[in-house]
C-alpha positions, -999 to 999 in steps of 0.1 A, spaced: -212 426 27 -193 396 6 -182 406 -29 -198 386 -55 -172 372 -78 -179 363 -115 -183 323 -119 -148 311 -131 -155 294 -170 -134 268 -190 -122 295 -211 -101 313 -177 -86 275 -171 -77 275 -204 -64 312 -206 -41 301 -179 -27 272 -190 -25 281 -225 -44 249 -237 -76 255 -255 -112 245 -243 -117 217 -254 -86 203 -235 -96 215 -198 -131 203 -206 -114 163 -218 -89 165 -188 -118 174 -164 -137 143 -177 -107 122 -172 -104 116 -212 -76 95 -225 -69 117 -250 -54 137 -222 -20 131 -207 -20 128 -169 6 153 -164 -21 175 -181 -52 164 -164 -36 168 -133 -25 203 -138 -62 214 -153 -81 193 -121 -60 214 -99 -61 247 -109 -97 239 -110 -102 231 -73 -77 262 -64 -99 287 -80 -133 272 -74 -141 258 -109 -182 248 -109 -192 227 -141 -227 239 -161 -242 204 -153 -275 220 -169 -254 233 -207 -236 198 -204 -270 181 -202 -285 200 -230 -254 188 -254 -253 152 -238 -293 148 -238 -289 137 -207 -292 148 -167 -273 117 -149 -305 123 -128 -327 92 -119 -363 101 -100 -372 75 -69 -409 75 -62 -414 59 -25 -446 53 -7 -427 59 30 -397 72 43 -400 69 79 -399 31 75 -368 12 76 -374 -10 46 -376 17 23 -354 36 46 -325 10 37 -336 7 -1 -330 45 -4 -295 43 10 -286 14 -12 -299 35 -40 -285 64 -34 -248 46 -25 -253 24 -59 -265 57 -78 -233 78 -63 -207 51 -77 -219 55 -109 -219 94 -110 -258 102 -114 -277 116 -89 -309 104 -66 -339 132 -67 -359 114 -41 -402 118 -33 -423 105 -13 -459 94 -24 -472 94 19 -494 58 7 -514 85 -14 -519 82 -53 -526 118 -57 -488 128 -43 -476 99 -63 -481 114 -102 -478 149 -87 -440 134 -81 -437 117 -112 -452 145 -134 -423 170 -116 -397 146 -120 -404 143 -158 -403 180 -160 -369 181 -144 -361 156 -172 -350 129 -154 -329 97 -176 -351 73 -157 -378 64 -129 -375 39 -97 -407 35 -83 -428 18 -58 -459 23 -60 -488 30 -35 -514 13 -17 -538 34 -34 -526 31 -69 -554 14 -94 -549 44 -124 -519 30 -145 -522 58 -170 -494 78 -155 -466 52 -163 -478 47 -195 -470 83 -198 -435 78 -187 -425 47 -213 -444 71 -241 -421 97 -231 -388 75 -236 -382 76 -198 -367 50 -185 -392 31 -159 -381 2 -127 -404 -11 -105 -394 -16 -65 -411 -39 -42 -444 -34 -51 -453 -33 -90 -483 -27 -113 -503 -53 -130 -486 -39 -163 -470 -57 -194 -436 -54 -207 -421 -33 -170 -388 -40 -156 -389 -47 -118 -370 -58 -87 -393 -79 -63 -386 -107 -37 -399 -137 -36 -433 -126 -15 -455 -161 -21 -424 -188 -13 -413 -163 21 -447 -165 36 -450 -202 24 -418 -206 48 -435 -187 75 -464 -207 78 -446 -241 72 -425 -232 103 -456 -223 124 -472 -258 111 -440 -275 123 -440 -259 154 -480 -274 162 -499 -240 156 -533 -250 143 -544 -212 149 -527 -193 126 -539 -160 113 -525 -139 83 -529 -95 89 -523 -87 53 -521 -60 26 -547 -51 -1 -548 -79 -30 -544 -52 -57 -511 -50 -48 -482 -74 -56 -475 -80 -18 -504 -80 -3 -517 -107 -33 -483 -128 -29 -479 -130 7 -516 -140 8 -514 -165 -19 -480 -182 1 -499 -184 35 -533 -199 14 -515 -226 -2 -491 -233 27 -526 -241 50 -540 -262 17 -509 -286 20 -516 -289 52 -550 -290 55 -557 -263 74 -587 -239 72 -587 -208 70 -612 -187 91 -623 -160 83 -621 -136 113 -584 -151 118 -581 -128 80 -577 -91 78 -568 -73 40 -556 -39 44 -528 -15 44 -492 -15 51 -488 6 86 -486 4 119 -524 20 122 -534 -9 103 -521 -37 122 -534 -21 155 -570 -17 139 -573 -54 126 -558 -69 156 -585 -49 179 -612 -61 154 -600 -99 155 -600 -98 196 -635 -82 193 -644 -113 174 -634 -136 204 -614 -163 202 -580 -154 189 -552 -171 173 -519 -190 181 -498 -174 150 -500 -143 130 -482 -133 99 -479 -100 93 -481 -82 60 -448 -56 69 -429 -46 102 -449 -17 109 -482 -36 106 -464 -62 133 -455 -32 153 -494 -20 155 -505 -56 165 -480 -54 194 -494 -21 205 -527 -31 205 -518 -67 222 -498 -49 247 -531 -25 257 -551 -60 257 -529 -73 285 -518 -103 257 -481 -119 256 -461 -112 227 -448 -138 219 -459 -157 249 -492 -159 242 -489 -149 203 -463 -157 181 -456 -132 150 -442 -135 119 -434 -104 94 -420 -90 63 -392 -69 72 -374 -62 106 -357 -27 122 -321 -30 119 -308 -52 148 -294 -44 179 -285 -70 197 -290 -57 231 -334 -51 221 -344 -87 222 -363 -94 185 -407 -96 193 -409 -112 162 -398 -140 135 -396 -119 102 -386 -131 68 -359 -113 59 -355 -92 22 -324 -82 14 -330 -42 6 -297 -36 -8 -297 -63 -30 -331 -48 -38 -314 -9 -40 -286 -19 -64 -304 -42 -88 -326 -18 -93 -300 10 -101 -283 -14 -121 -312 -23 -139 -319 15 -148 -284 21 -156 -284 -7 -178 -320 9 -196 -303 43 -198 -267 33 -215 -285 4 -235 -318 21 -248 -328 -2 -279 -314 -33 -274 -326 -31 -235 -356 -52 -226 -377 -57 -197 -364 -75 -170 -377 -87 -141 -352 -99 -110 -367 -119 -81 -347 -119 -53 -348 -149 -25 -358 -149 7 -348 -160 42 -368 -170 75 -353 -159 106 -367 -170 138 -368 -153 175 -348 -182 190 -322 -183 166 -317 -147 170 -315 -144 207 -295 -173 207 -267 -160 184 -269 -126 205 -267 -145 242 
């Protein structure tokens, strides 16, 4: 059996060295009140006898946890898969700590998360926010709490939030302008739901990109729904059902591309032989997998750090803080191009 030993405290550093407590506890903060010689000797007679701060007494005195609460929809998806290690890397160099969730698409899960988050009293929130979400009570509740709120990717229809978005409308606007370019009169848009941000954006980019260029838009070439592979294999089944099928399809995400492959690939249809896809979003490259698809690129650790930044910023700076909102650009990159640069 392995002897428990007692937790070693500030006041056995302190016994040792013969400084007082209040000098181990400035020298393990790095205070410059502290000498380095000192701070040198405290730090390392801390490591040599296993020295473990009370993070939860120093929060009670500070107020604070250095604890920020991420909300995601998905985690097996490499967007948000990416976002949450550029979180968690910008989070880490400035000494607080991610506790991440995941909401699963489902609104429910969602303020089940943020309800236990608040009780583990959290400095602040980063959130994206489901496809399911309509009831905007629960962030209310946050900002009435004095918790510090950001918005990720997908944000509510709410005034006075902070958020870090891209630019959904103009990167589907470039999608649609190459496919014009390129001679596709049959282009067809597999999007989100309109209640939220990027389902209504991306929409509203390919709708005004056809309008310039006076191209209708029919009806069983559109298909509003969710964000997942499932859903891109479901409306691309329901658009061959209704016969004649496009040229050119943008796709709402990567996964919902992925799903329209699948079901193209059961059909016996070319992709992108016979149909040529743009999405939101890619995998991470490899260049020995040739790309399927065009995708307009978001950059998710740009999107990761601004928002960490952006909370950090909310935290240290609590009255003269206001909202912000940081739209990030996007970029259009096409199959060719890629193979090209991989050949």
């Amino acid at each position: 059996m392995v002897k428990k030993t007692q937790p070693i405290k500030l006041e056995d550093l302190a016994r040792q060295l013969n400084v007082s407590k209040v000098t181990i506890s400035k020298a393990l903060r790095g205070h410059p009140d502290i000498s380095f010689a000192t701070t040198a000797k405290v730090k390392a007679l801390a490591e040599e006898l296993g020295y473990m701060p009370n993070i939860m007494a120093r929060n009670l005195s500070s107020r604070r946890s250095n604890t920020i609460g991420l909300v995601v929809p998905k985690i097996a998806h490499v967007f948000f898969a990416s976002i949450i290690e550029a979180i968690y890397d910008a989070a880490f160099e400035n000494n607080y700590e991610i506790v991440l969730t995941v909401s699963q698409e489902q609104a429910y899960r969602e303020k089940k998360h943020i309800l236990s988050l608040l009780s583990m009293r959290v400095d602040g929130l980063i959130i994206s926010i489901t496809e399911e979400t309509t009831d905007l009570s629960i962030f209310e509740k946050v900002l009435a709490h004095g918790v510090r709120l950001v918005f990720l990717d997908r944000v509510p229809d709410m005034p006075n939030i902070s958020s870090v978005t891209v630019n959904d409308k103009a990167g589907a606007f470039a999608a649609i302008e190459y496919a014009v370019k390129k001679g596709y009169k049959k282009i067809a848009h597999i999007g989100g739901y309109q209640n939220i941000n990027i389902g209504r954006d991306r929409f509203n980019g390919f709708r005004d990109a056809m309008s310039k260029h006076k191209i209708p838009i029919k009806p069983k070439w559109i298909s509003e729904g969710g964000f997942s592979e499932e859903d891109g294999y479901k409306a691309f089944k329901e658009m061959y059902k209704k016969g004649e099928l496009p040229e050119y399809i943008l796709a709402v995400t990567y996964p919902v591309a992925l799903g329209i492959y699948d079901a193209a690939v059961e059909l016996g249809i070319n992709i992108p032989g016979d149909i040529e896809i743009t999405c939101f979003g890619n995998t991470t490259f490899n260049k020995n997998i040739p790309s399927l698809f065009n995708f307009v690129h978001q950059s998710t650790k740009e999107l990761g750090t601004q928002a960490v930044k952006m909370m950090i910023d909310q935290i240290n700076n609590p009255k003269d803080f206001s909202p912000q909102k940081v739209v990030l650009d996007t970029e259009l990159f096409l199959v060719d191009k890629i193979a090209s640069k991989t050949a």
